[in-house]
VOKE-113253 format. One line per field, with one value per residue (C-alpha): residue number from 1; x, y, z. Coordinates in Angstrom, 2 decimals, m for minus. Example, Ala and Ser with C-alpha at 12.3 -4.5 7.8 and 13.67 -1.06 7.14 Angstrom:
<rs>
num c(1  2) .
east c(12.30  13.67) .
north c(m4.50  m1.06) .
up c(7.80  7.14) .
</rs>
This chain:
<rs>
num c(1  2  3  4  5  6  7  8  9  10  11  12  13  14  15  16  17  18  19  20  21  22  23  24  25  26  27  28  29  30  31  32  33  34  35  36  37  38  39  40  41  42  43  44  45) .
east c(106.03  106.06  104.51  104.98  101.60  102.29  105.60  104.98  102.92  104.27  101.80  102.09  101.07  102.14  101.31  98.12  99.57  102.92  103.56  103.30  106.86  107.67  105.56  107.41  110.82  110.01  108.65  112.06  113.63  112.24  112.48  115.79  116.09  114.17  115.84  119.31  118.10  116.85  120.28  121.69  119.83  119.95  123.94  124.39  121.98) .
north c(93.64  95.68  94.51  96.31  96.60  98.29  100.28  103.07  101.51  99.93  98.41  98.25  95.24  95.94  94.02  95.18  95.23  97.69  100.48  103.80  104.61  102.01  102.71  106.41  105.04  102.14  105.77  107.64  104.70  104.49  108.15  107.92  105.01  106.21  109.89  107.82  106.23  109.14  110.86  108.38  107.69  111.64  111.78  108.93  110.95) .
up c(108.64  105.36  102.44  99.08  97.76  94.55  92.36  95.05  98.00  100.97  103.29  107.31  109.18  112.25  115.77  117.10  120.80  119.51  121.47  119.83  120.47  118.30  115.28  115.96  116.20  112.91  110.60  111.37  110.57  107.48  106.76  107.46  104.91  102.32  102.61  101.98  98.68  97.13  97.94  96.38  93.41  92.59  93.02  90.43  88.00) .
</rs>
């Protein structure tokens, strides 16, 4: 679960029992996410 915590904070609340190659796989994810917004906010500048 993400939480936004703030104008620039997200907060994790993950399960305590998930495996660590799902935290990996869930931070690409959102890399891959977040890398797709800013690309797009900065081509409709």
């Amino acid at each position: 679960m993400i939480l936004v915590a703030g104008p620039n904070v997200l907060r994790f609340t993950p399960s305590l029992i998930i495996p660590d190659e799902d935290i990996a796989e869930g931070m690409a994810r959102l890399d891959k996410a977040l890398a797709q917004v800013i690309e797009a906010e900065q081509a409709a500048e």
